[in-house]
MIKETI-953247 format. One record per residue: residue in one letter; x, y, z of N, C-alpha, C in turn. Coordinates in steps of 0.1 Angstrom, whole numbers, padded with zeros to 4 digits, always signed. Last residue first. Layout:
<rs>
AXYZXYZXYZ
...
</rs>
This chain:
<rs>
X-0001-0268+0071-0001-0279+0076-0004-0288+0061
X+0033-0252+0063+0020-0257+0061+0016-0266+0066
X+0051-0239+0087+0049-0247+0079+0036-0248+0074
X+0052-0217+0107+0062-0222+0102+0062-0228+0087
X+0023-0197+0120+0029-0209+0114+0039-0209+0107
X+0032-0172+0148+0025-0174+0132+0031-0191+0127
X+0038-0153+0169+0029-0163+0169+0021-0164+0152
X+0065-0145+0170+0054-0142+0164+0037-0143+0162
X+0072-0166+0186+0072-0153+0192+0068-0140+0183
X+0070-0192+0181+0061-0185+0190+0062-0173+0194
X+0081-0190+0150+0068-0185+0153+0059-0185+0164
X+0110-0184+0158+0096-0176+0156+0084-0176+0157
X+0114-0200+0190+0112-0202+0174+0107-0187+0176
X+0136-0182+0218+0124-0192+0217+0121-0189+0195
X+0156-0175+0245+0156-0179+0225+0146-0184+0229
X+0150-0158+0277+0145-0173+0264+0151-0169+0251
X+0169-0142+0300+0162-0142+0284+0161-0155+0282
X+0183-0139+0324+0170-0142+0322+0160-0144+0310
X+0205-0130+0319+0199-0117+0321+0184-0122+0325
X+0222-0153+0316+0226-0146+0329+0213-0132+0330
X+0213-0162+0284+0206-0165+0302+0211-0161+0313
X+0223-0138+0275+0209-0137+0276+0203-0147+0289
X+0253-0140+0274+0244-0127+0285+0232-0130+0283
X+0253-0162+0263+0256-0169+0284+0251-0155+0289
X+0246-0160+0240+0238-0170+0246+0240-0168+0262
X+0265-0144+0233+0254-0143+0236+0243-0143+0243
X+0290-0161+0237+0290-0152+0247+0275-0146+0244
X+0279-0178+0211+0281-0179+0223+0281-0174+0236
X+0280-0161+0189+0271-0167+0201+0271-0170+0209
X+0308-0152+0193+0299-0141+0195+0282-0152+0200
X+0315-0175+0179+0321-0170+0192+0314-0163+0198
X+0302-0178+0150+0298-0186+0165+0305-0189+0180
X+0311-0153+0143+0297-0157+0142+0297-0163+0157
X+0339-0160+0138+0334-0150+0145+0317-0147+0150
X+0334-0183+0117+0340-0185+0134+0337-0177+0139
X+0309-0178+0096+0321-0178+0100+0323-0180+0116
X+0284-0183+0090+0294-0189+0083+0303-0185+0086
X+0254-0179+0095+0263-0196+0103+0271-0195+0091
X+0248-0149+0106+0251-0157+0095+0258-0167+0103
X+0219-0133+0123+0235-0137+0123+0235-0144+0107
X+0196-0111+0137+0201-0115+0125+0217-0118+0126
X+0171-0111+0159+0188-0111+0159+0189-0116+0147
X+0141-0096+0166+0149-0108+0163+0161-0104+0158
X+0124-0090+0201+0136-0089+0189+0134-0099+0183
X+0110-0089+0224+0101-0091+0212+0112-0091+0199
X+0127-0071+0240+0117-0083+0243+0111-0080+0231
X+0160-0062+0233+0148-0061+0238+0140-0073+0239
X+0188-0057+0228+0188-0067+0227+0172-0060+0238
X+0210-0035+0216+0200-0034+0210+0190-0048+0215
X+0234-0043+0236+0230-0030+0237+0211-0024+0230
X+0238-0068+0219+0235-0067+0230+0232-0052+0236
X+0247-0059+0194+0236-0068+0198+0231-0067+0212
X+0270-0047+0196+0261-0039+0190+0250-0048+0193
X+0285-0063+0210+0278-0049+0219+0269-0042+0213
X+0292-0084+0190+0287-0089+0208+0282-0074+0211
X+0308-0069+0173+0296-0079+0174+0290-0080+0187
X+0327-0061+0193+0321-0050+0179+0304-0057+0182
X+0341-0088+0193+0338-0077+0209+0329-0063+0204
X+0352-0093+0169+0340-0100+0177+0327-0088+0187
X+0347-0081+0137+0352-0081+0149+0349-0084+0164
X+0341-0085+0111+0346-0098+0119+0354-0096+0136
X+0320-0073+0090+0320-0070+0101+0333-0083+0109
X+0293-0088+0074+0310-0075+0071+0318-0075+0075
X+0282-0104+0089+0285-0103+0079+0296-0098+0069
X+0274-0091+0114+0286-0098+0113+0288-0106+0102
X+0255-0071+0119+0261-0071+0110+0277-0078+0104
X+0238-0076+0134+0245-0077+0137+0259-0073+0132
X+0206-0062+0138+0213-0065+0131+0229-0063+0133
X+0175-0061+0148+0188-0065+0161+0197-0069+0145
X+0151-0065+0137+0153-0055+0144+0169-0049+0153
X+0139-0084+0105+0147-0086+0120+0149-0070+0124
X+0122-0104+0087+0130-0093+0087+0138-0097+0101
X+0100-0124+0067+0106-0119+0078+0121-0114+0081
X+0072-0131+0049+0083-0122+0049+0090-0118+0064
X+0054-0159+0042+0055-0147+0056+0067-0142+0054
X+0037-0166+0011+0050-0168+0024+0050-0156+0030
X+0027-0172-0017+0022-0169+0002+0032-0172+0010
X+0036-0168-0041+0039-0186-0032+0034-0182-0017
X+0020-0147-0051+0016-0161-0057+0018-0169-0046
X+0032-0125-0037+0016-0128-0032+0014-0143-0045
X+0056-0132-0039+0052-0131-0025+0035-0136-0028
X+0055-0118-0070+0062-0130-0064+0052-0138-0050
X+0050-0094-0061+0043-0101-0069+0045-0116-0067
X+0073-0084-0042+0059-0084-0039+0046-0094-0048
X+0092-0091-0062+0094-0100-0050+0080-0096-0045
X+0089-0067-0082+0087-0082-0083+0087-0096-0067
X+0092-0046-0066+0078-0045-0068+0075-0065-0073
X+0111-0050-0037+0106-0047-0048+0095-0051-0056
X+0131-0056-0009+0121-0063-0019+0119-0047-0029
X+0165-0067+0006+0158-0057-0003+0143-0063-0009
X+0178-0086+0024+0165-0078+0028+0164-0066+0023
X+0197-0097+0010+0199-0086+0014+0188-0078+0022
X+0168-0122+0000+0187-0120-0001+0184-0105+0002
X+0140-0123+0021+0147-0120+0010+0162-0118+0011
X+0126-0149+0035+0139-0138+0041+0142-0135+0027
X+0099-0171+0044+0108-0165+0036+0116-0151+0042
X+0078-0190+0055+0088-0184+0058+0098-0180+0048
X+0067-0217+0053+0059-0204+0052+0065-0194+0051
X+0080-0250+0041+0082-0240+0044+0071-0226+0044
X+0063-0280+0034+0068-0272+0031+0068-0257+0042
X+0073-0314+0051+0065-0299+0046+0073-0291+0040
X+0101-0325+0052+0088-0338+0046+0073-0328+0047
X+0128-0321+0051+0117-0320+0066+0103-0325+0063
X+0133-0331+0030+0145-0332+0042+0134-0329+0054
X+0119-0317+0003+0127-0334+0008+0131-0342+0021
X+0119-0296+0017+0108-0299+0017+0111-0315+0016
X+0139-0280+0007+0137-0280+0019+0129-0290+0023
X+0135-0285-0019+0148-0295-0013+0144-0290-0002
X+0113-0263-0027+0114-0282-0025+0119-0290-0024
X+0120-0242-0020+0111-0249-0009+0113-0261-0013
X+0138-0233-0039+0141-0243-0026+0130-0244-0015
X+0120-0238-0060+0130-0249-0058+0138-0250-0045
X+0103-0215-0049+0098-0230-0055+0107-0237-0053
X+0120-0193-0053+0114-0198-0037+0111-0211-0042
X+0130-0193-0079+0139-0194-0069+0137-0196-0055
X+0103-0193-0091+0113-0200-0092+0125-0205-0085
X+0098-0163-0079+0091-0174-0084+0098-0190-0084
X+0119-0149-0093+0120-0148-0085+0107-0156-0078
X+0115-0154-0117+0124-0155-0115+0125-0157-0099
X+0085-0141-0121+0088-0157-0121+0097-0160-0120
X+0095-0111-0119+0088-0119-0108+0083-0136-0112
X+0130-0107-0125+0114-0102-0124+0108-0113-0114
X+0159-0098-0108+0151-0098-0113+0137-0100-0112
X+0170-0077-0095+0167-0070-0106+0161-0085-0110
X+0178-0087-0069+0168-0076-0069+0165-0073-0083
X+0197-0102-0072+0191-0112-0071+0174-0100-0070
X+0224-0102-0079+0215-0095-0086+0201-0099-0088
X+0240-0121-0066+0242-0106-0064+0229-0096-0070
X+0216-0144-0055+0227-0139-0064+0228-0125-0061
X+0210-0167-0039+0213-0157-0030+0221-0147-0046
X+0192-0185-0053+0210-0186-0057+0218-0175-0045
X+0173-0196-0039+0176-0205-0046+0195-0203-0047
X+0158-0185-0008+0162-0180-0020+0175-0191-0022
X+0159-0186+0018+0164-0179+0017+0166-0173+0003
X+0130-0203+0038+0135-0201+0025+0144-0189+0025
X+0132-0217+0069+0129-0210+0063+0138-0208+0049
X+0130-0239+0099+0136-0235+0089+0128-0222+0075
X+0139-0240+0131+0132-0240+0125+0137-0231+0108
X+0152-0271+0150+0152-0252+0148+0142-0257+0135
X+0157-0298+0162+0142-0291+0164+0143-0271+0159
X+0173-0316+0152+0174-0305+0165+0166-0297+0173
X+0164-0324+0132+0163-0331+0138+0166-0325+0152
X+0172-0299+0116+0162-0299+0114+0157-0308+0128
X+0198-0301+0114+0194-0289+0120+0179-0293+0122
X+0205-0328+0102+0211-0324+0113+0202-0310+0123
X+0196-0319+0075+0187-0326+0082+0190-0325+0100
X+0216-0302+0072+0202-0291+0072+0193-0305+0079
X+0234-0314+0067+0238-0303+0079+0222-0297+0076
X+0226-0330+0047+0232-0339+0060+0228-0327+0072
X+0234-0313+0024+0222-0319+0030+0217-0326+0042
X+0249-0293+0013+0251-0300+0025+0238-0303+0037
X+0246-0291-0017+0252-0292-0011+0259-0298+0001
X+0217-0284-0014+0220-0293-0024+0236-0297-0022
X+0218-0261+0005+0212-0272+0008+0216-0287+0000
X+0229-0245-0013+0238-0248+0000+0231-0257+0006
X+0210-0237-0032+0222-0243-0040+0232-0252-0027
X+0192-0222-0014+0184-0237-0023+0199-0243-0025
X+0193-0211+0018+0200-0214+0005+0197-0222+0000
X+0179-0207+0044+0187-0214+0041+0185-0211+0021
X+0176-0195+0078+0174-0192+0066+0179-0197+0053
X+0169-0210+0106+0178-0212+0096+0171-0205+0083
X+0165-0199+0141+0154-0201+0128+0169-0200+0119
X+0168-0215+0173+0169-0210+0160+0160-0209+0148
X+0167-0224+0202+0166-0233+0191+0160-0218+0180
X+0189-0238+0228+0188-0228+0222+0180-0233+0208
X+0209-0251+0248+0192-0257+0247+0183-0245+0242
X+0231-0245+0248+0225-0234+0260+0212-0239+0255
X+0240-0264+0234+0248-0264+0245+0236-0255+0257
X+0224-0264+0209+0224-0275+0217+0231-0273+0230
X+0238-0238+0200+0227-0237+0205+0223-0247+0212
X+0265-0248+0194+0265-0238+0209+0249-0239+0213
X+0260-0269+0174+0267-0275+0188+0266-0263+0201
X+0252-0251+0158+0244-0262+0161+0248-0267+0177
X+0279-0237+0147+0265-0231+0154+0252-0243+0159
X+0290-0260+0139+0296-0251+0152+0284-0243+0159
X+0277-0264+0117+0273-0274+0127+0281-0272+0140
X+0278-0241+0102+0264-0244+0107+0268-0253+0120
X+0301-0242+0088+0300-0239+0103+0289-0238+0108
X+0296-0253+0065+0304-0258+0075+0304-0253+0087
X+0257-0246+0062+0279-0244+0060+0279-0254+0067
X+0229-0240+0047+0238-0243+0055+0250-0247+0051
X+0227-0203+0054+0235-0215+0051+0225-0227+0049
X+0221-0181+0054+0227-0182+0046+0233-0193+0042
X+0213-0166+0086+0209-0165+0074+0227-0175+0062
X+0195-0170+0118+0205-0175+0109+0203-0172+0093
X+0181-0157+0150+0180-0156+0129+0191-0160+0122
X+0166-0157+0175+0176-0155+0167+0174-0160+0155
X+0142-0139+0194+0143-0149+0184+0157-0149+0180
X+0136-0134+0230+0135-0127+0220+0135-0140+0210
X+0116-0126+0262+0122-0132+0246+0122-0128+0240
X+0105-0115+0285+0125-0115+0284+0122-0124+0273
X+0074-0102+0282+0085-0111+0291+0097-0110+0279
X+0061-0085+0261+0061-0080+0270+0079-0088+0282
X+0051-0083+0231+0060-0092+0233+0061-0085+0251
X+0045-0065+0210+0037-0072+0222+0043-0076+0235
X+0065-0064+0189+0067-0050+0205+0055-0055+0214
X+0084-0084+0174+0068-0082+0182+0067-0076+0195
X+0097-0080+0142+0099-0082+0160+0088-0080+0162
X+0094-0079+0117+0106-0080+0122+0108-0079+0136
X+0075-0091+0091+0077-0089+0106+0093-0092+0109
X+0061-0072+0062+0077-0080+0067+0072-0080+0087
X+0045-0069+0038+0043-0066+0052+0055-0075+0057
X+0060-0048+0012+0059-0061+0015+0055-0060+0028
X+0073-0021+0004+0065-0032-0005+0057-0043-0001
X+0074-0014+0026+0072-0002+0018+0065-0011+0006
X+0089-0020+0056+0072-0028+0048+0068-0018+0038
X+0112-0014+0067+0096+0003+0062+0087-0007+0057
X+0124-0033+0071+0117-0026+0082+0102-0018+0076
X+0145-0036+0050+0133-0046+0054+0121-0038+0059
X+0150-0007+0032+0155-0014+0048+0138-0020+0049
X+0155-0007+0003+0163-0011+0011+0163-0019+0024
X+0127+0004-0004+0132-0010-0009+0143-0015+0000
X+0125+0026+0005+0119+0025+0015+0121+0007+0011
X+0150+0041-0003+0151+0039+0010+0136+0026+0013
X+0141+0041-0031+0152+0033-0026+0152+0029-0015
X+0113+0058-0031+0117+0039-0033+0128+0034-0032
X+0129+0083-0022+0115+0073-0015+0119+0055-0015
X+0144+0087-0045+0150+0086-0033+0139+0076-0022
X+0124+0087-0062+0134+0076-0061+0145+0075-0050
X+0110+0110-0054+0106+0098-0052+0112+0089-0058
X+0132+0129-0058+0123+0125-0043+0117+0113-0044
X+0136+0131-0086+0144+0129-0071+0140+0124-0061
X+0111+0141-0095+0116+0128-0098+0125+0119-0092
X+0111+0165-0084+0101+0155-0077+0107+0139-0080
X+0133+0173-0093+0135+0173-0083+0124+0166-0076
X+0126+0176-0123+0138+0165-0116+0142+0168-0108
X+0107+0197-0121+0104+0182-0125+0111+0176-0119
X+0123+0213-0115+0117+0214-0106+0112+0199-0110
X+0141+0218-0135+0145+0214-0123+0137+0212-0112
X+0126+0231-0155+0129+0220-0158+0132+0209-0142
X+0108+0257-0146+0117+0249-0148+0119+0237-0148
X+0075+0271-0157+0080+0261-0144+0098+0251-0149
X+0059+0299-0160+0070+0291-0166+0072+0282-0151
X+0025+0294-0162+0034+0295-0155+0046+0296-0164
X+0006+0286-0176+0000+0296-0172+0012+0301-0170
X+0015+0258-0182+0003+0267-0190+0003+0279-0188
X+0025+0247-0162+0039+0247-0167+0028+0257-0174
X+0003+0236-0142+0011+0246-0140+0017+0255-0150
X+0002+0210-0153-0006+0219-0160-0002+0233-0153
X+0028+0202-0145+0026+0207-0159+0014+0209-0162
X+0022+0204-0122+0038+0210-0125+0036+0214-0139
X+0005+0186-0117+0005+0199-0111+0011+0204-0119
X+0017+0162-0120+0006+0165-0133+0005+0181-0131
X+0037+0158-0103+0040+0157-0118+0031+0167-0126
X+0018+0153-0085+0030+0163-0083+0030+0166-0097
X+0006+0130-0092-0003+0138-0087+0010+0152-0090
X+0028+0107-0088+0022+0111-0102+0012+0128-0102
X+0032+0109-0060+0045+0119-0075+0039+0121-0085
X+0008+0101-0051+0011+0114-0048+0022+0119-0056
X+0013+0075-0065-0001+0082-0067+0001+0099-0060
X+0035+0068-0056+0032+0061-0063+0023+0073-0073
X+0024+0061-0025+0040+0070-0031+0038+0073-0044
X+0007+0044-0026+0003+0058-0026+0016+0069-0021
X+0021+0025-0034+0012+0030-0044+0007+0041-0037
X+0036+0022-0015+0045+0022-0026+0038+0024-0037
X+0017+0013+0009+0031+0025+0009+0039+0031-0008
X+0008-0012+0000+0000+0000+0000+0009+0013+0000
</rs>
């Protein structure tokens, strides 16, 4: 709704301007300053998961009142999924996996492993491609279908849950979205230890941002990742916090039934 009545107020601007332009002189610059604005709009509001500018995204539940929050794995599964497996099993921790069609086909073992642990899983998108925003919407179609269906080999349902690559959407990923019905989910608590490999960095920016109703975005692919869990995990239960799935802390289905 945000993105059509963005949408409908530049077109509205526009029209002013030039039936204005009749009576008026109206510079050129004034055009390509509305034009401005609302590409500035649809950047910002495509960029950050949060604005739901295309898409209704949950990214935490300010309901949420008691000491839980969610954590969020994006990107695998790796090799170091099963480092991150071994800390959440340590503090009896259970996760949401965002997972990779091409990384599943891959390391199939490490997704059933995750799965038999009891976390919960979600589509990340087939190739995670760099250019995974430009394309259209049976591409992007495509890319949730096949890996819901090696997801789907291995946990024997299919997935509700989707995580766009980069948590960028657009007008096609909205199109997309409303064919395969999937719950778009974001996060509030970004770690950014993706970039980022400095632990003691990691660990404060989370923890500093760490409320009731969050969800934490990590990646299970590097060591730095699952050090920083760690010490996560031992401030949340020294503080009294649950990890608990999403979807009881969204309260929404996982799976189809």
């Amino acid at each position: 709704m945000k993105h059509i009545l963005t949408n409908v107020f530049f077109v509205l601007m526009l029209m002013l301007l030039a039936l204005a332009s009749f009576y008026v002189v109206v510079e050129i610059k004034y055009f390509i300053l509305v034009g401005f604005l609302w590409f500035l709009i649809v950047f910002i509001g495509s960029s950050f998961i949060g604005s739901n500018y295309h898409v209704k995204t949950y990214c935490s539940n300010p309901s949420v009142k008691e000491k839980k929050i969610a954590i969020t794995f994006d990107d695998g599964p790796n090799e170091m999924t099963i480092s991150v497996l071994d800390v959440l099993q340590k503090y009896n921790a259970k996760a949401t996996f965002f997972c990779i069609g091409k990384n599943i086909e891959r390391y199939p073992h490490i997704l059933e492993r995750t799965i038999n642990e009891g976390h919960t899983i979600g589509n990340h998108s087939y190739s995670h491609a760099p250019f995974f925003d430009f394309y259209n919407k049976d591409q992007v179609i495509s890319e949730i279908e096949k890996t819901d269906a090696l997801i789907a080999t291995i946990l024997g349902k299919k997935t509700t849950l989707f995580r766009p690559p980069y948590g960028v959407t657009n007008p096609s990923i909205r199109k997309a979205l409303a064919i395969t019905k999937h719950t778009t989910i974001g996060w509030n608590i970004r770690s950014l230890d993706g970039i980022i490999k400095k632990e003691k960095f990691l660990l404060d920016r989370i923890i500093k941002r760490i409320k009731p109703g969050g969800i934490v975005l990590l990646h299970d692919t590097s060591i730095e990742t699952v050090n920083v869990l760690e010490q996560l995990l031992s401030f949340l239960e020294k503080n009294n916090y649950s990890v608990v799935p999403l979807e009881e802390l969204l309260n929404i289905k996982a799976y189809e039934d």
